[in-house]
VOVO-171449 format. One record per residue: x, y, z of N, C-alpha, C, O in turn; residue in three letters; residue number from 1. Coordinates in steps of 0.02 Angstrom, whole numbers, plus 32768, in hexadecimal, padded with zeros to 4 digits. Example, Ala and Ser with C-alpha at 12.3 -4.5 7.8 and 13.67 -1.06 7.14 Angstrom:
REM residues 2
SITE;n_c1;n_c2;n_c3;ca_c1;ca_c2;ca_c3;c_c1;c_c2;c_c3;o_c1;o_c2;o_c3;residuo;num
SITE;8294;7EE4;8186;8267;7F1F;8186;8294;7F5B;8186;82C8;7F5A;81A7;ala;1
SITE;8282;7F90;8162;82AC;7FCB;8165;8285;8002;818A;829E;8039;8192;ser;2
This chain:
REM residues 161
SITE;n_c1;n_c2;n_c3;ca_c1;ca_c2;ca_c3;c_c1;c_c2;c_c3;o_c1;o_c2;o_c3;residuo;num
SITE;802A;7FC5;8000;8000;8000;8000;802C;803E;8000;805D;8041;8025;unk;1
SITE;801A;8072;7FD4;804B;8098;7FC9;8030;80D7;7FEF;7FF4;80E6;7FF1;unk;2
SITE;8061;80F8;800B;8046;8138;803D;804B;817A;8025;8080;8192;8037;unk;3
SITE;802E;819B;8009;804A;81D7;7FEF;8015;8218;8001;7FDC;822B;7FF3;unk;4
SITE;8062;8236;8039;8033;826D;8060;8042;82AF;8033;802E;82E7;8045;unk;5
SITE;8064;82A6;7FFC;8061;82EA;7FE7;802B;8303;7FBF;8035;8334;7F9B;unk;6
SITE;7FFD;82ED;7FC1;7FAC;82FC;7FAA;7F88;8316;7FDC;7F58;833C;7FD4;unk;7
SITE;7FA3;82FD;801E;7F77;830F;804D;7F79;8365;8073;7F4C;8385;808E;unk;8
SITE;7FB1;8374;8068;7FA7;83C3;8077;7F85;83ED;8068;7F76;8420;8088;unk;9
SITE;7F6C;83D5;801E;7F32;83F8;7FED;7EFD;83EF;800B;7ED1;8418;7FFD;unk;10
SITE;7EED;83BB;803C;7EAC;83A9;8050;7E9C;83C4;805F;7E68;83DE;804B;unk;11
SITE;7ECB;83D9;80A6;7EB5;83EC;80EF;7ED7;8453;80DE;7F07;8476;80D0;unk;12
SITE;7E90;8454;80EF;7E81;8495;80F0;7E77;84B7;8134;7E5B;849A;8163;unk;13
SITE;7E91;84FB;8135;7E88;8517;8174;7E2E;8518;8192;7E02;852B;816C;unk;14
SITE;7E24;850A;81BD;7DCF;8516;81D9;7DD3;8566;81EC;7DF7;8589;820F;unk;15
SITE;7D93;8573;81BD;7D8A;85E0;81D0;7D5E;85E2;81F9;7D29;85C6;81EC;unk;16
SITE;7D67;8600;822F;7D2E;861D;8254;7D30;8674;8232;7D5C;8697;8218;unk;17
SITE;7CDB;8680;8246;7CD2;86B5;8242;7CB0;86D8;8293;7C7C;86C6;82AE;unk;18
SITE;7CDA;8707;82A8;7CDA;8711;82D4;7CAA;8773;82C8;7CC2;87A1;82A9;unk;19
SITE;7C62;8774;82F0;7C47;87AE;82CD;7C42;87C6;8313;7C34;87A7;8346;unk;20
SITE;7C55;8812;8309;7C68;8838;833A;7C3B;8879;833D;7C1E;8886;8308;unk;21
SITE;7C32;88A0;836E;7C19;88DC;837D;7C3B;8909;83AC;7C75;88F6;83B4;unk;22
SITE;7C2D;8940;83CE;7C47;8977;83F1;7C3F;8952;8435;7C5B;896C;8465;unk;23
SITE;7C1B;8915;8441;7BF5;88FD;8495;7C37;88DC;84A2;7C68;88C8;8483;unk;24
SITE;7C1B;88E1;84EC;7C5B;88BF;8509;7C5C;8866;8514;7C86;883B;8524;unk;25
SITE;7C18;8869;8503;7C22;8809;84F7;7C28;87FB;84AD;7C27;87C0;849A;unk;26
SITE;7C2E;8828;8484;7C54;8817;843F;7CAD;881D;844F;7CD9;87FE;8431;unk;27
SITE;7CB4;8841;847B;7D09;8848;847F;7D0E;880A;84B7;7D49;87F7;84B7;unk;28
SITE;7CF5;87F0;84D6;7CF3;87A4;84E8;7CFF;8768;84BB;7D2E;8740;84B7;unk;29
SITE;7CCA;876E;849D;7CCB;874D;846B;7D14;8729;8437;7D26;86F0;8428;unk;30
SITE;7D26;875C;842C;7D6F;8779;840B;7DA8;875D;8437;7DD7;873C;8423;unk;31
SITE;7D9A;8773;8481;7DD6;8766;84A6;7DD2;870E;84BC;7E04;86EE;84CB;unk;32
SITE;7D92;86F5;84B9;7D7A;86B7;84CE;7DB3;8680;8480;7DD6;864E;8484;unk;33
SITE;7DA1;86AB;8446;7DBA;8680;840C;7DF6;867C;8412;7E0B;8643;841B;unk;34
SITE;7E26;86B1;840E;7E6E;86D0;8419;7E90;869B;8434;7EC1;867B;8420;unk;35
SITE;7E5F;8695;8477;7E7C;8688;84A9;7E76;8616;84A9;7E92;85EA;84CB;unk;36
SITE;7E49;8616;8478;7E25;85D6;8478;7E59;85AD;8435;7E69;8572;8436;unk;37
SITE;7E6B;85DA;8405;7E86;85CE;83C2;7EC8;85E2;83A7;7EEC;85D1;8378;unk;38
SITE;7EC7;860B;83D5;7F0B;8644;83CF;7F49;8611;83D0;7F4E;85EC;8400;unk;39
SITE;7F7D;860E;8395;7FB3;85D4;8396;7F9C;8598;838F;7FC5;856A;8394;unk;40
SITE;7F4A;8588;8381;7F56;8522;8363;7F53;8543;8309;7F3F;8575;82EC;unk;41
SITE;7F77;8500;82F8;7F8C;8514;82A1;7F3B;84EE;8287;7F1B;84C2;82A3;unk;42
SITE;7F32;8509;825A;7EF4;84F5;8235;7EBF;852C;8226;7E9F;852D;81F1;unk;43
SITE;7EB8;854F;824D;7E84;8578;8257;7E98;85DD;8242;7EB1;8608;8267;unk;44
SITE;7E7F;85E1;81FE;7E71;8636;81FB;7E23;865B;821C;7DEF;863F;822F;unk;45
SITE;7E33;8698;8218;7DF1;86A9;822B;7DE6;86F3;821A;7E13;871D;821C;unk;46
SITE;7DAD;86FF;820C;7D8A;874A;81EE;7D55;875F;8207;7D1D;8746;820E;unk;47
SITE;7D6C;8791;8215;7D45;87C6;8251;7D25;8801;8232;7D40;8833;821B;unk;48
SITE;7CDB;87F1;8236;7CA5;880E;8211;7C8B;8846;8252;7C8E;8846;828F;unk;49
SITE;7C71;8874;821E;7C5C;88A8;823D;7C17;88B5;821F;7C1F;88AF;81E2;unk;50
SITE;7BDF;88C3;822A;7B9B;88D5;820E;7BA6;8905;820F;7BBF;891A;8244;unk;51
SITE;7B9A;893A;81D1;7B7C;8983;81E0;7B29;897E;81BE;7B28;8971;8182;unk;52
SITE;7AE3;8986;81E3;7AA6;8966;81C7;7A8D;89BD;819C;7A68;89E9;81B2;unk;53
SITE;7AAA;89BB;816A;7A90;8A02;813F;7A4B;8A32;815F;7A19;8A10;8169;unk;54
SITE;7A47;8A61;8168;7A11;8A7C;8182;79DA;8A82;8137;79EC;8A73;80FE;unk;55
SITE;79A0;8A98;8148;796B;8AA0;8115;7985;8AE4;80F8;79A6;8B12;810E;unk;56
SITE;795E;8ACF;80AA;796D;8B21;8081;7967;8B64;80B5;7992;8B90;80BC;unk;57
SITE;7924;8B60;80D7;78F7;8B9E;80EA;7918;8BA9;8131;790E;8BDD;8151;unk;58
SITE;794A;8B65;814F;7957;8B76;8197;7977;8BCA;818C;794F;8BF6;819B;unk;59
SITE;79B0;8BDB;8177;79C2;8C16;817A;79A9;8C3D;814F;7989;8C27;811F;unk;60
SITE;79B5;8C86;815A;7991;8CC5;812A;79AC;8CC8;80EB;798B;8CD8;80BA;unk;61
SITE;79FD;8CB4;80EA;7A22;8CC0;80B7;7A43;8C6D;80A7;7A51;8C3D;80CC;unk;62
SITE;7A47;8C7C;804E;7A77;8C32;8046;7AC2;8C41;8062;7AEB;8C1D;807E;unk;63
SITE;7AC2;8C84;804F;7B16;8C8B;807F;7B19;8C79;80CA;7B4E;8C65;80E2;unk;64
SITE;7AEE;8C7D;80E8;7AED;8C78;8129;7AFB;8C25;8134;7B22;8C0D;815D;unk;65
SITE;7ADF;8C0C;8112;7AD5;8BC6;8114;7B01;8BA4;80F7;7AFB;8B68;8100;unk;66
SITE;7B2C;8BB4;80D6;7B79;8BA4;80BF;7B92;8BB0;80ED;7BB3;8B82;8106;unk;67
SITE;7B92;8BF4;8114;7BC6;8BFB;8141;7BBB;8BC8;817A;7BED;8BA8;818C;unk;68
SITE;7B86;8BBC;8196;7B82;8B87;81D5;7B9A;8B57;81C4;7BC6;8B40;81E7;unk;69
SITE;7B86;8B33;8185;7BAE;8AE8;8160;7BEA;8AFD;8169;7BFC;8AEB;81A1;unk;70
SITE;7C1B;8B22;8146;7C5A;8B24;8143;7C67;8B38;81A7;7C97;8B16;81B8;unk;71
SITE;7C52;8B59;81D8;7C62;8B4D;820E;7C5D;8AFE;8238;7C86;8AE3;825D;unk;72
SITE;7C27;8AEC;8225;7C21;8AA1;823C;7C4F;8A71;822A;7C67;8A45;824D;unk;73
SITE;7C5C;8A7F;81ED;7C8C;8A58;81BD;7CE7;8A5F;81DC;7D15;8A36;81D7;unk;74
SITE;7CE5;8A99;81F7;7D30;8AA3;8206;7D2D;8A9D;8254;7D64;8AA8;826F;unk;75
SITE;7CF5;8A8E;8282;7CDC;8A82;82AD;7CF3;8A35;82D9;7D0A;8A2B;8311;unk;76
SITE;7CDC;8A03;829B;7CD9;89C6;8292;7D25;89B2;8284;7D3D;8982;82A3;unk;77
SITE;7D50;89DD;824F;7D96;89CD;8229;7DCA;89CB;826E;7DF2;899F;827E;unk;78
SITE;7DBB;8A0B;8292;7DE9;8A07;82B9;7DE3;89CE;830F;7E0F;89BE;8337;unk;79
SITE;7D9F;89BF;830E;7D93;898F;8331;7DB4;8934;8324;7DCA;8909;834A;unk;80
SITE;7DA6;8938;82CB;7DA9;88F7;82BC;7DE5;88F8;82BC;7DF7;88CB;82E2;unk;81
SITE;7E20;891B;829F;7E72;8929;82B9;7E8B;8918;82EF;7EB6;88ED;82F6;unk;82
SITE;7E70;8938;831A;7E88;891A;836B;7E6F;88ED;8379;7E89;88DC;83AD;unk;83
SITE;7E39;88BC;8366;7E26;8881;8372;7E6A;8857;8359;7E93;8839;837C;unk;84
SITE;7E66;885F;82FD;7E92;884C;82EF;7ED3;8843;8311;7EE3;880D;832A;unk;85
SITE;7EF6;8873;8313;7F18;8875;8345;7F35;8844;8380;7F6F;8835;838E;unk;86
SITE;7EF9;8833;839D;7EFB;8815;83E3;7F00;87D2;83D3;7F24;87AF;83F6;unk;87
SITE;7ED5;87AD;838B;7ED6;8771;8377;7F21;875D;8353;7F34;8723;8353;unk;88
SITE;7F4C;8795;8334;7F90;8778;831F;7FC2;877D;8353;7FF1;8755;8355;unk;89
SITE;7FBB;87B2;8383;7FE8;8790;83D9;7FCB;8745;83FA;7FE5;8719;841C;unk;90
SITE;7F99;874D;83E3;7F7B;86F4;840D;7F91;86C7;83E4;7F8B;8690;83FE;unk;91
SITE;7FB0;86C5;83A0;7FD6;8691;8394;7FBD;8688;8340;7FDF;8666;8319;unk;92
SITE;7F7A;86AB;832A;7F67;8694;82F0;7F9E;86B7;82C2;7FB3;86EC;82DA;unk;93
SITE;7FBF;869F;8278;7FF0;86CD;8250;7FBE;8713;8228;7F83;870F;8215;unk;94
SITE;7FE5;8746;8226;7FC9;8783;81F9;7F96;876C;81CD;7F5D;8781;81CA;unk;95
SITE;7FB9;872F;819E;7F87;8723;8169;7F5A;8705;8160;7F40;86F5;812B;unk;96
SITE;7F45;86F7;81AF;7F0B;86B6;81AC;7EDF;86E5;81D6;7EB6;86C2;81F4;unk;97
SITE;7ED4;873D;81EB;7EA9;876D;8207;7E90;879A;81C8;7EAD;87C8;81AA;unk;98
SITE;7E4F;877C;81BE;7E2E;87B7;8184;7E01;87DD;81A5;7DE0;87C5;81D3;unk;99
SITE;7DFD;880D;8197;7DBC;885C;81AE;7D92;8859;8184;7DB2;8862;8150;unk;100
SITE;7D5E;8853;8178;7D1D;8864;8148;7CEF;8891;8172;7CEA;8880;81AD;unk;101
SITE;7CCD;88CA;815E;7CA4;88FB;8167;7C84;8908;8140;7C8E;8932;8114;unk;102
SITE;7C4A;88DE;8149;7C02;88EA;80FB;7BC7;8916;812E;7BAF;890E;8166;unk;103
SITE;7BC0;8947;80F7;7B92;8971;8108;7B4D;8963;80DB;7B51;8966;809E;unk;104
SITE;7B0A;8953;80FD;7AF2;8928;80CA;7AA4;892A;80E5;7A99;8927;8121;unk;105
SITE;7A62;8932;80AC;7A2A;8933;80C8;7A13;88E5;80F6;79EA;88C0;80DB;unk;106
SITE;7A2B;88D5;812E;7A17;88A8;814D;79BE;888D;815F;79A2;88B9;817F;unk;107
SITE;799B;8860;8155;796D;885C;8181;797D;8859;81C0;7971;8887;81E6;unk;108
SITE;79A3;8815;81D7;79D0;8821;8215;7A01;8825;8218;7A16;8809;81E5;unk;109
SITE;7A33;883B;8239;7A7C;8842;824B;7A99;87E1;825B;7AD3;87CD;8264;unk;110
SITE;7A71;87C6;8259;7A6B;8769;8270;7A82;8746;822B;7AB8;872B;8221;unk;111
SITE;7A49;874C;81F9;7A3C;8744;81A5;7A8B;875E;8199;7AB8;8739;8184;unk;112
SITE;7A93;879E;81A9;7ACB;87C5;815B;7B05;879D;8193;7B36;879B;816E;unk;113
SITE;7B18;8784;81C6;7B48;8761;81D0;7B51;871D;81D2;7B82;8708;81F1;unk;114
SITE;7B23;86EC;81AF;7B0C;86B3;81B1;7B13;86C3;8147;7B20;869E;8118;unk;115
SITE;7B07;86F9;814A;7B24;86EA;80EE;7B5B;86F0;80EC;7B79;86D6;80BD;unk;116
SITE;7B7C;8713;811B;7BD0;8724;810D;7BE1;86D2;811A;7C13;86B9;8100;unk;117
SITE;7BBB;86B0;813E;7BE0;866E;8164;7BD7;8643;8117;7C00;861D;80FD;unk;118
SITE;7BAD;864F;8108;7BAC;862D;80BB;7BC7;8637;8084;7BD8;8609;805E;unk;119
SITE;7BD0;867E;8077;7BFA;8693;8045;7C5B;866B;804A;7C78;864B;801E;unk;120
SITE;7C72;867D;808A;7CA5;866B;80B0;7CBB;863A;80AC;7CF6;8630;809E;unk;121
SITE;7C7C;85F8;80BE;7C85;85C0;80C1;7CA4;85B4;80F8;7CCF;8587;80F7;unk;122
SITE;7C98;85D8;8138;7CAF;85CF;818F;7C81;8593;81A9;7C45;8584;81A4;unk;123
SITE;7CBB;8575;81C7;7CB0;852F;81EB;7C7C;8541;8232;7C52;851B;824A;unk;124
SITE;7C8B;857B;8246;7C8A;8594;828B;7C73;85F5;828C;7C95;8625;827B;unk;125
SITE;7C2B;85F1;82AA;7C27;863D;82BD;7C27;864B;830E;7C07;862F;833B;unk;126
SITE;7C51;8678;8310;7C55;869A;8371;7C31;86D4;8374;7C29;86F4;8340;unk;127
SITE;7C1D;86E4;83A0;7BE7;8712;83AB;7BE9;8721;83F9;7BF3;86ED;8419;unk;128
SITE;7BE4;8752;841B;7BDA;8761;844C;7B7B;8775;8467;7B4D;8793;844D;unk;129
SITE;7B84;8758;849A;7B28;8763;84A7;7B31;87A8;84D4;7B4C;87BB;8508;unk;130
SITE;7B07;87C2;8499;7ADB;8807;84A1;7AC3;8826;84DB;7AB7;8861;84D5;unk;131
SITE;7AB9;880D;8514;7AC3;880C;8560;7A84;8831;8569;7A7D;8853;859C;unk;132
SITE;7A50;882D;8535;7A13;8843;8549;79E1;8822;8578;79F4;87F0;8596;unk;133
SITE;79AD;8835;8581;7973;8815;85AE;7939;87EA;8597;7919;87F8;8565;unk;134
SITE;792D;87BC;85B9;78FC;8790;859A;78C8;87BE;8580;78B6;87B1;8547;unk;135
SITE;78AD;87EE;859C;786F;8814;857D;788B;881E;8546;786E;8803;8518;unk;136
SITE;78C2;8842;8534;78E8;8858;84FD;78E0;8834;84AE;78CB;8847;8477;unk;137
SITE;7908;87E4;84D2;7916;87B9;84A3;78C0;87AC;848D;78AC;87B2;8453;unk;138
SITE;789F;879D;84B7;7856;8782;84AF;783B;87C7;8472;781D;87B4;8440;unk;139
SITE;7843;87F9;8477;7817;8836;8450;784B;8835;8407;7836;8825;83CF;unk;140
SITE;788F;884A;8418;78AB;8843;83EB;78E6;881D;83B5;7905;882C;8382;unk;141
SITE;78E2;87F1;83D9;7910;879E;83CB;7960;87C1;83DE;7971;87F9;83F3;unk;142
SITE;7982;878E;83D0;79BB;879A;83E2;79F6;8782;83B7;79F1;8745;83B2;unk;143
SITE;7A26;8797;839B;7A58;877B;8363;7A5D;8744;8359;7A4E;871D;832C;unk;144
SITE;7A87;8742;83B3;7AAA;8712;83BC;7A71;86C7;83B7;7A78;8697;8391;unk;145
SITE;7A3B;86D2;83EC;7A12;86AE;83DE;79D8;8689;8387;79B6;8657;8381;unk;146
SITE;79E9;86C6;8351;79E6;86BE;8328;7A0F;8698;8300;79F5;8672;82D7;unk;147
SITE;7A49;869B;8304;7A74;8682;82E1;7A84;863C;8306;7AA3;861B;82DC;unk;148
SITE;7A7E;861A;833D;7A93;85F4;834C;7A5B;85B4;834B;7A66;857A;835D;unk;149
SITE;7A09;85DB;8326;79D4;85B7;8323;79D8;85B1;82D3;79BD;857D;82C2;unk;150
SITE;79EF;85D2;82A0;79FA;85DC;826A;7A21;85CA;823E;7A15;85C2;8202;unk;151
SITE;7A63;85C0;8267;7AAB;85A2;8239;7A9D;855C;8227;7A77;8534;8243;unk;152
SITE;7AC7;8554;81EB;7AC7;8512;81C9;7B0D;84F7;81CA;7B3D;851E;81C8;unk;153
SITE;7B13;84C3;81CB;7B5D;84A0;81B3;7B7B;84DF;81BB;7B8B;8507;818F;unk;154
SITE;7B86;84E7;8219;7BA4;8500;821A;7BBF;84FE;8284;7B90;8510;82A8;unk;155
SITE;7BEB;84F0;829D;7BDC;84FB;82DB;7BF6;8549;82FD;7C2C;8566;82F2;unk;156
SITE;7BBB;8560;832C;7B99;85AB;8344;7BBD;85A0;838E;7BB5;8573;83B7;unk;157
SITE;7BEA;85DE;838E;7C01;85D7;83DC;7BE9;861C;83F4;7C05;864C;83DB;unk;158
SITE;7BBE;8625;841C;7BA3;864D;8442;7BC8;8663;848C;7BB9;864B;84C2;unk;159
SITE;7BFB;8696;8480;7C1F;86A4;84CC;7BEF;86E0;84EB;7BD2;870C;84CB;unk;160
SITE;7BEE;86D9;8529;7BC6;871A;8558;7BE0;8733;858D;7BC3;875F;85AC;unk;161
């Protein structure tokens, strides 16, 4: 029987998590939970999504106005997902296995447009930090995390809080 592993490197592909982040402090959990969970085993890249959920035409008075908040949110998010970054290539992951994505995008939910990124991506793994809201809360107005972790497909949902 003949053994031939030099086919096999091609196989084995790194596993992506997508790790989706916000300004909360159980999203920067989240982050520090992975870092800290993944940070230095070989196999694994990961891309750190940011939602910006587009406001409506009519929300502001002006379309300039409404460029300008996108482009603040947008550089809002850049310099957040940086220092995330950041923290994940001291924990051991290499430069080139930390991607930033920041889609600014008419969402139904903020749950959906990161459950398409998980598809587009082809991530093994989404992290998410829970939203640290209140049952009345979640009950009136659902909850991401809880969305996404009732929602994902072929895919396993790590929920840090």
């Amino acid at each position: 029987m003949e053994n031939n592993n030099a086919g096999n490197s091609d196989l084995l592909k790194d596993r992506h998590v997508l790790i989706a982040l916000d300004e909360s402090e159980n999203a920067k959990r989240a982050l520090l939970y992975a870092a800290d969970f993944l940070g230095g085993v070989p196999g694994f890249r990961a891309t750190l999504l940011s939602i910006i959920p587009e406001p409506p035409e009519d929300f502001f008075g002006t379309d300039k106005d409404r460029q300008m908040w996108i482009e603040d949110q947008h550089f809002k998010a850049k310099e957040m997902l940086d220092k995330y970054r950041r923290i994940l290539i001291q924990s051991g992951f290499s430069e080139d296995k930390v991607e930033v994505l920041i889609d600014v995008k008419n969402c139904p939910s903020v749950a959906e447009c990161i459950l398409e990124e998980q598809r587009k991506l082809g991530c093994c793994t989404v992290i998410v930090g829970r939203r640290g809201i209140s049952k009345t809360e979640e009950f009136m107005f659902g909850s991401t995390s809880s969305k996404i972790l009732h929602a994902g497909k072929n895919c396993a949902v790590w929920v840090i809080g």
